[in-house]
C-alpha positions in Angstrom: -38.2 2.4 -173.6 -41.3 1.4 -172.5 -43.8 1.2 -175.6 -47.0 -0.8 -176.3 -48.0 -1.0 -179.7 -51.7 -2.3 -181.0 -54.5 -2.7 -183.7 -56.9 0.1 -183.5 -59.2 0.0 -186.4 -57.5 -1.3 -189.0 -54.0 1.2 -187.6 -51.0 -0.7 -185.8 -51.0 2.4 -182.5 -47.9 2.6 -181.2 -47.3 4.4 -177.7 -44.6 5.5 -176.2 -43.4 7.0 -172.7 -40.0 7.9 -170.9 -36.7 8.3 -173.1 -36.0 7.3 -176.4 -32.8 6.6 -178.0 -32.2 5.4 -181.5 -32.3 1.6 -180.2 -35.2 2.2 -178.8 -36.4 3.4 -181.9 -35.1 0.3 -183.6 -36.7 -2.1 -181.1 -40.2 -0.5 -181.6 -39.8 -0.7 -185.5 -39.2 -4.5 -185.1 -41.7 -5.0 -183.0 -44.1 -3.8 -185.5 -42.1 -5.8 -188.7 -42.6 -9.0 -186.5 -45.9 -9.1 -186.4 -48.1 -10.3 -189.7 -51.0 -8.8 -188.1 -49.5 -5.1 -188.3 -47.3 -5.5 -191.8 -48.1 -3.5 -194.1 -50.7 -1.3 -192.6 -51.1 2.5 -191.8 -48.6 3.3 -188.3 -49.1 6.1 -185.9 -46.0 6.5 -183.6 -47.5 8.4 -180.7 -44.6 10.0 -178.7 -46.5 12.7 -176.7 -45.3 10.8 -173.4 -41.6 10.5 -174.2 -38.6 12.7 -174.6 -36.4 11.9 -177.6 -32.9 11.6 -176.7 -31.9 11.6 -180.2 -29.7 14.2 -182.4 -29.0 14.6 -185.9 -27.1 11.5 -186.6 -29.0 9.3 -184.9 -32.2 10.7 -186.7 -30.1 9.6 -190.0 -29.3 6.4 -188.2 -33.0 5.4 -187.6 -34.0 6.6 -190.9 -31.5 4.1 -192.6 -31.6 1.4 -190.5 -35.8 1.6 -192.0 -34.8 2.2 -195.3 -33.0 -1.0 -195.2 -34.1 -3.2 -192.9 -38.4 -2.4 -193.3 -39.9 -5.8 -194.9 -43.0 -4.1 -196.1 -43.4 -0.3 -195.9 -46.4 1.2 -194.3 -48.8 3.2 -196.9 -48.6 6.0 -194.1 -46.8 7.0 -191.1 -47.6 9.7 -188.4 -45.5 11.0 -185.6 -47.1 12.7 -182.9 -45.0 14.7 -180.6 -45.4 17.5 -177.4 -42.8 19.1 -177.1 -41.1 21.2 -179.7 -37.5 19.4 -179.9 -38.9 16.3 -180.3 -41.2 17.6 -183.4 -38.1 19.5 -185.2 -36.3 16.0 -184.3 -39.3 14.0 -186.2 -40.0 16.9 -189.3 -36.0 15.6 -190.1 -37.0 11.7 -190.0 -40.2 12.6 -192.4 -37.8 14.4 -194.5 -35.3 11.4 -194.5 -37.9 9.0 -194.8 -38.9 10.2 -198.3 -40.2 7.2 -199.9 -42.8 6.9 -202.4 -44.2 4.0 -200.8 -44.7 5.4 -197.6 -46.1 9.0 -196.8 -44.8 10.4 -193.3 -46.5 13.0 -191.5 -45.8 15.1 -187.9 -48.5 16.1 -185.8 -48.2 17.8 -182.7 -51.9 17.2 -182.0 -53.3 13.8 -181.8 
């Protein structure tokens, strides 16, 4: 998956293009827990670029493999998609994702 992720006032941006599998997603998570400079701060995951190759299960899968492995849970989270699969895919990760540390949000606007 190729993904850049940066500081944009004070918000660790994270783009993404092409297809995404859960790996993928597990790769860009880490990539974000690595760095000090992004722990622990506000995340937008834009994926208006990509096509998520992901189902059901493997929406549970990502949404686990955060719930445990996360060091430091974001404040917020927003996930921006374009095409309409990918938000119904995204609205089931914001509902797995219920944490009262961490409020997740879908956009399908940026």
């Amino acid at each position: 998956m190729p993904f850049s992720v940066r500081l944009e006032d004070g918000i660790v941006v994270g783009t993404c293009s092409g297809k995404l599998v859960v790996e993928d997603a597990k790769a860009g998570a880490m990539a974000v827990w690595d760095d000090p400079d992004f722990r622990g701060k506000a995340v937008v995951w834009d994926f208006r670029l990509a096509q998520l190759e992901v189902h059901a299960a493997g929406v549970r899968e990502i949404a686990q493999f955060i719930f445990t492995s996360q060091p430091v849970p974001p404040p917020k989270v927003a996930l921006v998609t374009a095409r309409e699969v990918d938000f119904g895919m995204a609205r089931m990760l914001e509902a797995y994702r219920e944490n009262p540390a961490t409020e997740v949000q879908v956009f399908r606007d940026y």
